[in-house]
SEMIRO-298527 format. One record per atom (N, C-alpha, C): atom name; residue in three letters; z negated, x, y negated. Coordinates in steps of 0.2 Angstrom, whole numbers. Layout:
<pts>
{pt "CA"; "ALA"; {Z; X; Y}};
...
</pts>
This chain:
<pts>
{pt "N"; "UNK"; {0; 4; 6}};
{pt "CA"; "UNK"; {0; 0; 0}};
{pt "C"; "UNK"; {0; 4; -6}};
{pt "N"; "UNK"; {5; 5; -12}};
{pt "CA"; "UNK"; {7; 6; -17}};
{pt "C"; "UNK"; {0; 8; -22}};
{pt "N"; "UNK"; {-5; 0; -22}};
{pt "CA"; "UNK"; {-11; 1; -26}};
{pt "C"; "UNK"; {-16; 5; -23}};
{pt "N"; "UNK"; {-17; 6; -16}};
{pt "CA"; "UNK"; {-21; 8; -16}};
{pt "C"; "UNK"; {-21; 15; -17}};
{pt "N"; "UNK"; {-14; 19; -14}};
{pt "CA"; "UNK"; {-10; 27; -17}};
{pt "C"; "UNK"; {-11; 26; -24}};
{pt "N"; "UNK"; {-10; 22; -27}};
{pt "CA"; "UNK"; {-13; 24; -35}};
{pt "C"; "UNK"; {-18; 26; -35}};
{pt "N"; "UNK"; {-24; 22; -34}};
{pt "CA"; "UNK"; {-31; 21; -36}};
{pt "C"; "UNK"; {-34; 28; -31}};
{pt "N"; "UNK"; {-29; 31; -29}};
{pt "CA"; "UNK"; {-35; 35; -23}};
{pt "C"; "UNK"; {-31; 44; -27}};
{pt "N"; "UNK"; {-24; 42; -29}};
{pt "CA"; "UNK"; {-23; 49; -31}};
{pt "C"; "UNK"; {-28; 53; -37}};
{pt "N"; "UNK"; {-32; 50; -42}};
{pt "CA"; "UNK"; {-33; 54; -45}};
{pt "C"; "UNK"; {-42; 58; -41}};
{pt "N"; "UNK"; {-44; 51; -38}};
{pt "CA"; "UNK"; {-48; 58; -35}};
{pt "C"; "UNK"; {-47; 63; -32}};
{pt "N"; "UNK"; {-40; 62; -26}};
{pt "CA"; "UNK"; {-36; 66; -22}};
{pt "C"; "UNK"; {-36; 73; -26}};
{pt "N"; "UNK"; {-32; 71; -32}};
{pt "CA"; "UNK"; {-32; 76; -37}};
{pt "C"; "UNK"; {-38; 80; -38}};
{pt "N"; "UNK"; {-42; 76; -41}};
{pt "CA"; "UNK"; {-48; 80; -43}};
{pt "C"; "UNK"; {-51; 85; -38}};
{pt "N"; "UNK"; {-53; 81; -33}};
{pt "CA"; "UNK"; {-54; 84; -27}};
{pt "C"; "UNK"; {-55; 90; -25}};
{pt "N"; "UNK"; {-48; 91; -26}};
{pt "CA"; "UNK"; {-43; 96; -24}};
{pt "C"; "UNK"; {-42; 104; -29}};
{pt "N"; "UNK"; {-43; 100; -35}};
{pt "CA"; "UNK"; {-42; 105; -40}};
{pt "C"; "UNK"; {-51; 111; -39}};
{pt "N"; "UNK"; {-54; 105; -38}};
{pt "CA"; "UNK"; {-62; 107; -35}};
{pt "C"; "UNK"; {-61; 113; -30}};
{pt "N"; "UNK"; {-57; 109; -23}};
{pt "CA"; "UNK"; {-59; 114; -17}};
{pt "C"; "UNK"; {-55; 121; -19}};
{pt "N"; "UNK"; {-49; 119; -23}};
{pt "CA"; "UNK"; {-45; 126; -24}};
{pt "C"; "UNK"; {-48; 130; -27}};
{pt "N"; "UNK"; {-50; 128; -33}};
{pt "CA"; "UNK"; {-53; 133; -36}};
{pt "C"; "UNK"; {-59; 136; -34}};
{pt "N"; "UNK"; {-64; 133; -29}};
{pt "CA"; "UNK"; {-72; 135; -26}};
{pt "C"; "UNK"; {-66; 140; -20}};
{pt "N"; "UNK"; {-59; 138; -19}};
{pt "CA"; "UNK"; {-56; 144; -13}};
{pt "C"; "UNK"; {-60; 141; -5}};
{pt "N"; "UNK"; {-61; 134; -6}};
{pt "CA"; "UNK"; {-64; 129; 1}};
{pt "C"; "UNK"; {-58; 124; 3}};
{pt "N"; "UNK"; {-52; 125; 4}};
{pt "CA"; "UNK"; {-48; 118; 6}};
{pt "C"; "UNK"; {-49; 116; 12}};
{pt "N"; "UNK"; {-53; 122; 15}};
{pt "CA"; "UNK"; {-53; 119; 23}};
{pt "C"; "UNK"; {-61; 114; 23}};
{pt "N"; "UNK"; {-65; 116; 19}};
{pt "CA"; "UNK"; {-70; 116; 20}};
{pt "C"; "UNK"; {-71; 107; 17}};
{pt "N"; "UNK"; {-67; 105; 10}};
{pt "CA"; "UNK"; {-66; 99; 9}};
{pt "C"; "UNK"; {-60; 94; 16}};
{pt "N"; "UNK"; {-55; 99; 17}};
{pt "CA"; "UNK"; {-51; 94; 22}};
{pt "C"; "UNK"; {-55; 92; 29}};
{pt "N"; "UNK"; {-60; 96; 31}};
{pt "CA"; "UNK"; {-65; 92; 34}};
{pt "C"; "UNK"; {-71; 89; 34}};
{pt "N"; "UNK"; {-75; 90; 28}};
{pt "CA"; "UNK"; {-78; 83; 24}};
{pt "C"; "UNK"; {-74; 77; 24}};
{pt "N"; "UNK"; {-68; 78; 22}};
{pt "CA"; "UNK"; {-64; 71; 19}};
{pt "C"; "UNK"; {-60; 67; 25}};
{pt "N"; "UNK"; {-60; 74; 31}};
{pt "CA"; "UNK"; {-57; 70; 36}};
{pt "C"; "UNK"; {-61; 63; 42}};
{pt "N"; "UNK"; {-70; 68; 40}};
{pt "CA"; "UNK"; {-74; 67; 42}};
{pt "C"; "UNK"; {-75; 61; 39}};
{pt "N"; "UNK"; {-77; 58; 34}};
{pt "CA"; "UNK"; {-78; 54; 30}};
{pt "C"; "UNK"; {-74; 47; 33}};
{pt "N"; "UNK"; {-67; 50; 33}};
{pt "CA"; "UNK"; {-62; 46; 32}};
{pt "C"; "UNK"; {-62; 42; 41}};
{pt "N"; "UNK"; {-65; 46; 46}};
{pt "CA"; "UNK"; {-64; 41; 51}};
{pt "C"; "UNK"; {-71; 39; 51}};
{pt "N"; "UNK"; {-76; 40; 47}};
{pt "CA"; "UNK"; {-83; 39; 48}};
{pt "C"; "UNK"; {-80; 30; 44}};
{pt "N"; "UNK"; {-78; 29; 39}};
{pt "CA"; "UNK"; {-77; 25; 34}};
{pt "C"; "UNK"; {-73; 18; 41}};
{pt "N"; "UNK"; {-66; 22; 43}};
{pt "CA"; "UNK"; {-62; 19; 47}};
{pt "C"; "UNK"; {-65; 13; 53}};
{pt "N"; "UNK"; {-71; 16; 56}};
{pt "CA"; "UNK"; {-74; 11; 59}};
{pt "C"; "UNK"; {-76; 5; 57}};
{pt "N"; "UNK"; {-73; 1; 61}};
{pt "CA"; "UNK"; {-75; -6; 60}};
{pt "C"; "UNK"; {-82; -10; 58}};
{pt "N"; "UNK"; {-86; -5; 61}};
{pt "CA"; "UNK"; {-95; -7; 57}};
{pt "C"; "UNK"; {-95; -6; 50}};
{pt "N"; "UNK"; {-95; 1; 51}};
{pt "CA"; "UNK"; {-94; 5; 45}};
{pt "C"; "UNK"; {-91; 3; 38}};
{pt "N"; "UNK"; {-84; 1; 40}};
{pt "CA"; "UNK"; {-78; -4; 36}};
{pt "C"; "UNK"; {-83; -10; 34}};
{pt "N"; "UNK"; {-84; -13; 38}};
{pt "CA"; "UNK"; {-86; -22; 35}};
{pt "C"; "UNK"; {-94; -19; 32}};
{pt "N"; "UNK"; {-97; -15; 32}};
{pt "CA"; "UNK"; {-104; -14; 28}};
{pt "C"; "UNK"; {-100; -9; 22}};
{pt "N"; "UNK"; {-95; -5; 20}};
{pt "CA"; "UNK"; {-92; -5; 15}};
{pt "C"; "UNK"; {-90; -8; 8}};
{pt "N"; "UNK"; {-89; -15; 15}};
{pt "CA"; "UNK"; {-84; -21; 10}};
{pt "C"; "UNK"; {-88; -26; 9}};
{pt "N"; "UNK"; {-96; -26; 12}};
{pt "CA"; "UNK"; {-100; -30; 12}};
{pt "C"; "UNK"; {-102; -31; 1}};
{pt "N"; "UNK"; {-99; -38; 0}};
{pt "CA"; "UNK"; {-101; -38; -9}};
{pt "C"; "UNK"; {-109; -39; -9}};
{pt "N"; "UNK"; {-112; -39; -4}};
{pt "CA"; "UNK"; {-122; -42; -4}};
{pt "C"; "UNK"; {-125; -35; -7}};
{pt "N"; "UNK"; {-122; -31; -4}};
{pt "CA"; "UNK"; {-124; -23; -5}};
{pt "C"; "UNK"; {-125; -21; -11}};
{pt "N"; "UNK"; {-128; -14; -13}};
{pt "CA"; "UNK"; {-127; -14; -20}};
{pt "C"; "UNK"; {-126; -6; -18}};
{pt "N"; "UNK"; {-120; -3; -21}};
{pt "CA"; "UNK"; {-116; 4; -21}};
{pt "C"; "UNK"; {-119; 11; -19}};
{pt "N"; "UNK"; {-125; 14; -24}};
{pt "CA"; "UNK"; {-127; 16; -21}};
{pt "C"; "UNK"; {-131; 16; -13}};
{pt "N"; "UNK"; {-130; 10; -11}};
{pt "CA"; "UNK"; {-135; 9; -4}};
{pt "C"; "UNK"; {-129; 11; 1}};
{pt "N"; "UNK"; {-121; 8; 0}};
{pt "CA"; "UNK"; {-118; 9; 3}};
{pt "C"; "UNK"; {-116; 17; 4}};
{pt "N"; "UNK"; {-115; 20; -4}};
{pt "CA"; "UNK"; {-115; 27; -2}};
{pt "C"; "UNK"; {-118; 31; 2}};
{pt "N"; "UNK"; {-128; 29; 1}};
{pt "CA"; "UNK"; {-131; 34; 5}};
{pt "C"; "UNK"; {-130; 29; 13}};
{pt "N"; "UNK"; {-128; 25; 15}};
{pt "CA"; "UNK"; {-128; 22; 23}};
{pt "C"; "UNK"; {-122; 27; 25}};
{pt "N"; "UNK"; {-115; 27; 22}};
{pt "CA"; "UNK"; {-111; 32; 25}};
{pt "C"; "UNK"; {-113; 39; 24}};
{pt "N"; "UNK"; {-116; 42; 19}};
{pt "CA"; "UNK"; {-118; 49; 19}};
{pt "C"; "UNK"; {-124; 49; 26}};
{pt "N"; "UNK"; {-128; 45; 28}};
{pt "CA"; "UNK"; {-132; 43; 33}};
{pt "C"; "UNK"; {-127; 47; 39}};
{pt "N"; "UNK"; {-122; 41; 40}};
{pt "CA"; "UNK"; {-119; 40; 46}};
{pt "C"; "UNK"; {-115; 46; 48}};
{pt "N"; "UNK"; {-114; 54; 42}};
{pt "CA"; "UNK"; {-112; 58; 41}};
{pt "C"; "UNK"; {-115; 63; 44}};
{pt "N"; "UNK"; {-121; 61; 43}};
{pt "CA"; "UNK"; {-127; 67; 44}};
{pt "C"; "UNK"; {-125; 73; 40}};
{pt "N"; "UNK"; {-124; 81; 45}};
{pt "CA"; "UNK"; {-126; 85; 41}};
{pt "C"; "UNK"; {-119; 87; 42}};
{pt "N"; "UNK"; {-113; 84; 43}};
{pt "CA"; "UNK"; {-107; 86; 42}};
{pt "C"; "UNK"; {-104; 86; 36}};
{pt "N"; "UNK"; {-106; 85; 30}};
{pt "CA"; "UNK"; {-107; 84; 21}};
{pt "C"; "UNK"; {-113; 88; 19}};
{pt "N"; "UNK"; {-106; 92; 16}};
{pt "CA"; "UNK"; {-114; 95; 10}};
{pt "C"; "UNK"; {-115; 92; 3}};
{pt "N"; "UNK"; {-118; 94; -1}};
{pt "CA"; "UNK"; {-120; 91; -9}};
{pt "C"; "UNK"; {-115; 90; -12}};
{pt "N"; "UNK"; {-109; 94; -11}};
{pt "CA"; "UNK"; {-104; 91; -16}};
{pt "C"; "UNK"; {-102; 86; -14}};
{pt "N"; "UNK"; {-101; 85; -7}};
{pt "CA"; "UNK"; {-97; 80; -5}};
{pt "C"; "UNK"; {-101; 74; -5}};
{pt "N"; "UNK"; {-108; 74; -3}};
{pt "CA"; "UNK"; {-114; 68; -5}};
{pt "C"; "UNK"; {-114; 64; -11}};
{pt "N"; "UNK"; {-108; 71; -16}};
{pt "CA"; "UNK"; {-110; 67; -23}};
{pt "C"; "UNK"; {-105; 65; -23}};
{pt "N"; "UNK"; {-98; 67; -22}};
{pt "CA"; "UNK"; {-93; 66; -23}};
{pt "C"; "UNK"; {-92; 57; -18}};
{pt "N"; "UNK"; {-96; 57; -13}};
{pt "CA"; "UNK"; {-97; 50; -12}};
{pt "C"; "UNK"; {-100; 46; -15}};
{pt "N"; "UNK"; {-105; 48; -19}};
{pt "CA"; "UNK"; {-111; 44; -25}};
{pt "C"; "UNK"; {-105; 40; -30}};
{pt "N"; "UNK"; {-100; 47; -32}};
{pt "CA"; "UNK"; {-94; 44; -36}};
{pt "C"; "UNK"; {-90; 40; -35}};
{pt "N"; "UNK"; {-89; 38; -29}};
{pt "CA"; "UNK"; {-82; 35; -29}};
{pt "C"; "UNK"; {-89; 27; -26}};
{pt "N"; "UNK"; {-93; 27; -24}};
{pt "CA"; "UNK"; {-98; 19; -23}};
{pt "C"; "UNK"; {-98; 17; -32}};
{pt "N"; "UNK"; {-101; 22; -35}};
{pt "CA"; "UNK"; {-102; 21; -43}};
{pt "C"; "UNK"; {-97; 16; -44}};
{pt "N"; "UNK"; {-89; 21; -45}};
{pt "CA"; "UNK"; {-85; 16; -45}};
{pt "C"; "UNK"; {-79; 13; -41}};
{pt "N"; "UNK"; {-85; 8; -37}};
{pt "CA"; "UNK"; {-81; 4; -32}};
{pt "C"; "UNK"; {-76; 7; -26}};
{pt "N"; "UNK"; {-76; 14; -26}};
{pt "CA"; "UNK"; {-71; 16; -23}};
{pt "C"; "UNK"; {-72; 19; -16}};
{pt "N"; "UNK"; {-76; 17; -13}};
{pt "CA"; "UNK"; {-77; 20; -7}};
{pt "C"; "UNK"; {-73; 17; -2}};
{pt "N"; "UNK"; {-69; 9; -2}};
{pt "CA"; "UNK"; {-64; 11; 4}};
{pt "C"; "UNK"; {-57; 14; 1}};
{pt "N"; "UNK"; {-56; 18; -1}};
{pt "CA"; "UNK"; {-51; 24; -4}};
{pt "C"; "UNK"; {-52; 31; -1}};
{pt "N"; "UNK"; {-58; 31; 4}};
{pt "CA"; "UNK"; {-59; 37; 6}};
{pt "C"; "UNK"; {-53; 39; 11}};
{pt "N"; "UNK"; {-50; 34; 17}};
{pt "CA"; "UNK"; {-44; 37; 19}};
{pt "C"; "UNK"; {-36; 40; 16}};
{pt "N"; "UNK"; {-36; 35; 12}};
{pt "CA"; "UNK"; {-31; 37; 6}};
{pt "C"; "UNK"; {-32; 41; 4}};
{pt "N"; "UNK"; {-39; 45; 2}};
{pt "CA"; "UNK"; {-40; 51; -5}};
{pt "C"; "UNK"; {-38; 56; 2}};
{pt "N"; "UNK"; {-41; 55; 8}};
{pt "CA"; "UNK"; {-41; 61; 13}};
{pt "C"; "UNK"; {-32; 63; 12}};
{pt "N"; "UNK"; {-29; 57; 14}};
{pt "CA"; "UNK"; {-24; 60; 16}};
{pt "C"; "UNK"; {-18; 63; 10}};
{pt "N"; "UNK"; {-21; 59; 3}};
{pt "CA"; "UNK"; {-18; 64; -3}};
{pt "C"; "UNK"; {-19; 70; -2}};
{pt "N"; "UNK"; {-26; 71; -1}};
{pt "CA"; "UNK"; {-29; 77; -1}};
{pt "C"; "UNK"; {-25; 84; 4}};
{pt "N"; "UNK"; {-24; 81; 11}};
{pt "CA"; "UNK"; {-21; 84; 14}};
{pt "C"; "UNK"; {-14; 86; 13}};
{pt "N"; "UNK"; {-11; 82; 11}};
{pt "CA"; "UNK"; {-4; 82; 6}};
{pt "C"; "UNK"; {-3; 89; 2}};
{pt "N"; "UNK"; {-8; 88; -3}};
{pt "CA"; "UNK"; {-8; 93; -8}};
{pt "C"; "UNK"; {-10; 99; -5}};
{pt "N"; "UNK"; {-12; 99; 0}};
{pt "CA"; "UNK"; {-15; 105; 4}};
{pt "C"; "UNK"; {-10; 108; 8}};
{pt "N"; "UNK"; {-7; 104; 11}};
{pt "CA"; "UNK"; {-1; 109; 14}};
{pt "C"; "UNK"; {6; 110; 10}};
{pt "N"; "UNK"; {5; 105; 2}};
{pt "CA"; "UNK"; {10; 110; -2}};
{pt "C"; "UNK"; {8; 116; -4}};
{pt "N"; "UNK"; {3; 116; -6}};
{pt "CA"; "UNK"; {0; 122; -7}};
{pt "C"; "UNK"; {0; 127; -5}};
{pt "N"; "UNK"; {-2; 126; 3}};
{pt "CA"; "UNK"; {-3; 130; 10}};
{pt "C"; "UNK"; {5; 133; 11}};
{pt "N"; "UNK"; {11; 129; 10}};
{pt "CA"; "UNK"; {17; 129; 11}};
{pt "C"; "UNK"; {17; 129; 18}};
{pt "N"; "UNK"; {16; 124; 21}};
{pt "CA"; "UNK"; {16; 118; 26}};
{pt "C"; "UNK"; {17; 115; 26}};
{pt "N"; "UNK"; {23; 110; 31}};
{pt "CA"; "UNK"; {22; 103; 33}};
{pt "C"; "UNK"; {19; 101; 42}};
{pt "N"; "UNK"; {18; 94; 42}};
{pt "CA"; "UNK"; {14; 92; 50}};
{pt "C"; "UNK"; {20; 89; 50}};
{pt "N"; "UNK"; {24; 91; 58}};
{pt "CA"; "UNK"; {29; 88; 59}};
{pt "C"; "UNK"; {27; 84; 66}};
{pt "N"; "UNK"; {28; 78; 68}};
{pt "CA"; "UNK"; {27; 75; 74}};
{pt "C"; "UNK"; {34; 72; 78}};
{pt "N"; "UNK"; {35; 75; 85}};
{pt "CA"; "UNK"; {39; 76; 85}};
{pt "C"; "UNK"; {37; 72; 95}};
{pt "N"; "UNK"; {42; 66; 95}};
{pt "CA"; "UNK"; {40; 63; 98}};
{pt "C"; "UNK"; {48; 62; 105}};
{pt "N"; "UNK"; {47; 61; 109}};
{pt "CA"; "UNK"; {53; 65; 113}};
{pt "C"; "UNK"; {52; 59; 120}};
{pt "N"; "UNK"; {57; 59; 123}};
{pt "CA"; "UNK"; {61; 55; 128}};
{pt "C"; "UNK"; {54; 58; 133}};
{pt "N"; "UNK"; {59; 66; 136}};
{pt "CA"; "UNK"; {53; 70; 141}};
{pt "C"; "UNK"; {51; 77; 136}};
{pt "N"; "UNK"; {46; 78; 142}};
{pt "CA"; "UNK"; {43; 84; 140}};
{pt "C"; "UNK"; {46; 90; 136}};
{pt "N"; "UNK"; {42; 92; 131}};
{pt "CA"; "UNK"; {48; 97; 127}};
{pt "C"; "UNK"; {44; 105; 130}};
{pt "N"; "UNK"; {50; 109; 134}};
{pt "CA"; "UNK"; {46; 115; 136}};
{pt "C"; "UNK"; {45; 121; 130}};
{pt "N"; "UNK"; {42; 124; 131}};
{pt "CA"; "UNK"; {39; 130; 126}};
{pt "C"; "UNK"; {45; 132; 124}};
{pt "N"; "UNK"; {50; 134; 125}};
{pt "CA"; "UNK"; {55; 137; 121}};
{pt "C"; "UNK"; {59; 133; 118}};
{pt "N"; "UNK"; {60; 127; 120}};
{pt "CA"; "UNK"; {64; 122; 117}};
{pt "C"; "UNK"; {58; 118; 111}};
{pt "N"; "UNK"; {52; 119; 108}};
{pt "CA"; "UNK"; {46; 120; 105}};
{pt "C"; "UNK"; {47; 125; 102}};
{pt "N"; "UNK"; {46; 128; 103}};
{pt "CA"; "UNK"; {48; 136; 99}};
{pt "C"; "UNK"; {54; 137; 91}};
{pt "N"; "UNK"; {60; 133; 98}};
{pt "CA"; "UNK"; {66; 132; 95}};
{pt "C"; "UNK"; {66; 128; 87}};
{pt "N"; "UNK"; {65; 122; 91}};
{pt "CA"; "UNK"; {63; 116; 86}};
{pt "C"; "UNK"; {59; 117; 79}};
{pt "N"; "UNK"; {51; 121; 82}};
{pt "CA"; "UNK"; {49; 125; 76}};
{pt "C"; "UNK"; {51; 128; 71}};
{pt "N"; "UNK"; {58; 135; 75}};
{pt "CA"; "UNK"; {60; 138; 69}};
{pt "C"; "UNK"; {65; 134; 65}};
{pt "N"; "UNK"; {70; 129; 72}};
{pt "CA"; "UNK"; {73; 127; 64}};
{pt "C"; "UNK"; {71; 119; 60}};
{pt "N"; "UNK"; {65; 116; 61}};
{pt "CA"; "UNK"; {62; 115; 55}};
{pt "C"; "UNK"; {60; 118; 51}};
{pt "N"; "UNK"; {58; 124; 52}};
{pt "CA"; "UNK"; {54; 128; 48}};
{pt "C"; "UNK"; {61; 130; 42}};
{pt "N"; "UNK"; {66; 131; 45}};
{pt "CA"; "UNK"; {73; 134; 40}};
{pt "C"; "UNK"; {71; 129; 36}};
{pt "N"; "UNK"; {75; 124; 39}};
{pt "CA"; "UNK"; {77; 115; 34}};
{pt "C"; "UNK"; {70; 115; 32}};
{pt "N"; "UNK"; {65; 115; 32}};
{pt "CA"; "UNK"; {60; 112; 25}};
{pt "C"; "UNK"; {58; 119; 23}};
{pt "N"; "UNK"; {60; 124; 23}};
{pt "CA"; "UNK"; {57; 130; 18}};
{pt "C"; "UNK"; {49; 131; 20}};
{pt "N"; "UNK"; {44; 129; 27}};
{pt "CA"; "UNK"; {40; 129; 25}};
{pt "C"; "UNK"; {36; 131; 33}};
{pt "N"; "UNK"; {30; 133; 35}};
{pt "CA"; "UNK"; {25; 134; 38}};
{pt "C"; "UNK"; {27; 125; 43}};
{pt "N"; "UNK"; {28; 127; 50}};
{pt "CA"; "UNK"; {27; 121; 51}};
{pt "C"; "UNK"; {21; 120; 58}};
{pt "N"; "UNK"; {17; 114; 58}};
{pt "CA"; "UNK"; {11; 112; 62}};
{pt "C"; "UNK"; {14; 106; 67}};
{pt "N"; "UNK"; {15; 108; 73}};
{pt "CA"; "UNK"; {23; 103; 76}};
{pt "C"; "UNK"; {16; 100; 83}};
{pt "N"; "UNK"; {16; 92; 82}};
{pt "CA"; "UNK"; {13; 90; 86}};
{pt "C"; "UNK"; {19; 85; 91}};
{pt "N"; "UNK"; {17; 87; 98}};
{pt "CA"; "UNK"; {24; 84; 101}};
{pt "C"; "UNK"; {21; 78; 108}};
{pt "N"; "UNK"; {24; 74; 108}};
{pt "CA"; "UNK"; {20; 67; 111}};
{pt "C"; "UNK"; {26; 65; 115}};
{pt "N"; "UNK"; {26; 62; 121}};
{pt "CA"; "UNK"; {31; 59; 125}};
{pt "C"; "UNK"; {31; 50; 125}};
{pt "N"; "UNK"; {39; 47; 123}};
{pt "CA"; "UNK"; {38; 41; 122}};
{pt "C"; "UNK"; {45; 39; 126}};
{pt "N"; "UNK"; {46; 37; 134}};
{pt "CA"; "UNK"; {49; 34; 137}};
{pt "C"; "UNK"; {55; 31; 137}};
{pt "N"; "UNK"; {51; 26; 131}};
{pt "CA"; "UNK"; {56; 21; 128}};
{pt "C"; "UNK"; {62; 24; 124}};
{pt "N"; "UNK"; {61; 29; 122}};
{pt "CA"; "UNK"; {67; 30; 119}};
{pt "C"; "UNK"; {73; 34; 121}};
{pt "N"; "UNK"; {73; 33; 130}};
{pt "CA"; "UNK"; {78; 35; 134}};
{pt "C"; "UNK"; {82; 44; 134}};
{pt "N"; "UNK"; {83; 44; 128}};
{pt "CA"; "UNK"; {84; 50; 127}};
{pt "C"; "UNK"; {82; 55; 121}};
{pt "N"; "UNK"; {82; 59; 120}};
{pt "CA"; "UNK"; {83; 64; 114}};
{pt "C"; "UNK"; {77; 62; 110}};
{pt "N"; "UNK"; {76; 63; 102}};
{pt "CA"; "UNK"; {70; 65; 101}};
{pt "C"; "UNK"; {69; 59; 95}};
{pt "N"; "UNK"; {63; 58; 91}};
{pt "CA"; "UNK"; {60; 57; 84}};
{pt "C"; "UNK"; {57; 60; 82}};
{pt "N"; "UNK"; {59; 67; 74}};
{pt "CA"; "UNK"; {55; 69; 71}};
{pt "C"; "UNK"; {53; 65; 65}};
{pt "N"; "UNK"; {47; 67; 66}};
{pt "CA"; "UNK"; {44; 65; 59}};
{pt "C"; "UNK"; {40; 69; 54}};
{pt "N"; "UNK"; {41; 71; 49}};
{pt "CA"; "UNK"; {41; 77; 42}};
{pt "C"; "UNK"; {40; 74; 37}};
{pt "N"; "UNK"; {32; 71; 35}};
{pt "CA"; "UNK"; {31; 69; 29}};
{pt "C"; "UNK"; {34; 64; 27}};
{pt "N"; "UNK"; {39; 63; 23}};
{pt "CA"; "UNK"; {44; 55; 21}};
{pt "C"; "UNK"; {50; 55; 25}};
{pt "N"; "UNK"; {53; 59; 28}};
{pt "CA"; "UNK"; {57; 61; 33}};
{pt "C"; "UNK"; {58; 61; 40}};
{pt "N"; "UNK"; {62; 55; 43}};
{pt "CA"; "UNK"; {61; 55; 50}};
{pt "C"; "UNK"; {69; 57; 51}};
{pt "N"; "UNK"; {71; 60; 56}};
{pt "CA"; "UNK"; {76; 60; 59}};
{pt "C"; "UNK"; {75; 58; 66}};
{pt "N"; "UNK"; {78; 51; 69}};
{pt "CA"; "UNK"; {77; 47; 72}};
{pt "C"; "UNK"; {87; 51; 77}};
{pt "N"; "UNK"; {84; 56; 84}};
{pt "CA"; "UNK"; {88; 58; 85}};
{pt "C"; "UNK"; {89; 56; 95}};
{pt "N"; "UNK"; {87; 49; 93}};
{pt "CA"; "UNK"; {87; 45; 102}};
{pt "C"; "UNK"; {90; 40; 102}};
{pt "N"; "UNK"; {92; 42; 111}};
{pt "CA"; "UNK"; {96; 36; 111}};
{pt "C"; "UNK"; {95; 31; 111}};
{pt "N"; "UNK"; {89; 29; 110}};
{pt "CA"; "UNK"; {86; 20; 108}};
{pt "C"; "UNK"; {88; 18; 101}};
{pt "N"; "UNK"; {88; 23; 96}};
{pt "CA"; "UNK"; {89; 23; 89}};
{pt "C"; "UNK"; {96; 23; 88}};
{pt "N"; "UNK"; {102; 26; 91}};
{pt "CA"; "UNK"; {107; 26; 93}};
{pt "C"; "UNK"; {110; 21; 94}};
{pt "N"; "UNK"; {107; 18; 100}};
{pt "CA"; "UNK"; {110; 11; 102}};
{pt "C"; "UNK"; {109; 5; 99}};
{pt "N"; "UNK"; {103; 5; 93}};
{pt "CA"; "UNK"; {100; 1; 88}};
{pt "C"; "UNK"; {105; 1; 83}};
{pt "N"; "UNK"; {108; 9; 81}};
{pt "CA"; "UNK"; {113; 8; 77}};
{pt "C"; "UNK"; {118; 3; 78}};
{pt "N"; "UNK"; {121; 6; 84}};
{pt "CA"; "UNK"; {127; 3; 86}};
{pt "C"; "UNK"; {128; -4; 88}};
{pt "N"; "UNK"; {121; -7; 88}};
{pt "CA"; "UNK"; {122; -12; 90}};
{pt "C"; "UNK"; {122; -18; 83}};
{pt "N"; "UNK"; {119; -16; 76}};
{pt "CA"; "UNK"; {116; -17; 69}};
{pt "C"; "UNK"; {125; -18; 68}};
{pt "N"; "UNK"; {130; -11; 69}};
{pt "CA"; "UNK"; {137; -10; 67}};
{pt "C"; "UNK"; {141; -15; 70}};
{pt "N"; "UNK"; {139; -18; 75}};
{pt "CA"; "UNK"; {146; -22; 79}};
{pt "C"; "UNK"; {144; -27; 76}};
{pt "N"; "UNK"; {136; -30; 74}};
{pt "CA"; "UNK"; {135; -37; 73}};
{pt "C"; "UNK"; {136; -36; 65}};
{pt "N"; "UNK"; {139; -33; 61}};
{pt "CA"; "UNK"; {141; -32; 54}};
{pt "C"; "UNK"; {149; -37; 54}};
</pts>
């Protein structure tokens, strides 16, 4: 959702500007990742979004359920976003966050999803030539998906090349009912 990317990038930012500059991005990409499946849970979620609550209480129940995987900054940087209403933005600031960290990093997460099994050298391969085509460090997570008969789906940030035969045959079949 469009708003919630609004409303979640300026703390992404901020965040970020923080972890860069203290020279910590890993250390906040795990606070924020932490947080962000801590938030995701369904209890956790509806006591959130509970309006009976009052902000601070919320904040410190999720820093609670945190324990000692947050440190100060990040307990405050929670206090912050309850103040202003913004604690379910926490998955969205995470994954701004990450965003910003592997352009930074000059990185992308490419997920790379395949008919059969991809063997190390045909992994290897794939990684160098993404690596060419986006100019960049790449983190290749690779999944096997049946249904798509043959050949592959990558996926690189905004960019999917959809390189299987089930995609194929979707085309072809979109083209004849045209």
């Amino acid at each position: 959702m469009a708003e919630l990317a609004t409303m979640a990038r300026p703390y992404a930012n901020a965040v970020f500007d923080v972890a860069k500059r203290d020279n910590d991005l890993g250390v906040w990409s795990k606070a924020l990742a932490y947080l962000a499946t801590a938030a995701g849970d369904d209890t956790v979620r509806t006591l959130l979004e509970t309006p009976d609550m009052e902000a601070p209480v919320k904040a410190q129940k999720l820093i609670d359920v945190c324990g000692d995987a947050l440190d100060d900054r990040t307990k405050r940087f929670v206090q912050v976003l309850a103040g202003n209403k913004r604690l379910p933005l926490i998955g969205e600031i995470s994954e701004q966050f990450e965003a910003l960290r592997a352009a930074e990093e000059q990185q992308i997460d490419v997920e790379v999803v395949s008919a059969m099994p991809l063997t190390d050298d045909q992994q290897s391969t794939l990684a160098a030539a993404l690596k060419k085509k986006f100019e960049r460090e790449v983190n290749m997570t690779h999944s096997v998906d049946t249904s798509l008969i043959g050949g592959a789906v990558i996926r690189a940030g905004d960019t999917v090349i959809d390189g299987s035969l089930s995609g194929k045959l979707k085309k072809l079949a979109e083209n004849v009912l045209r």
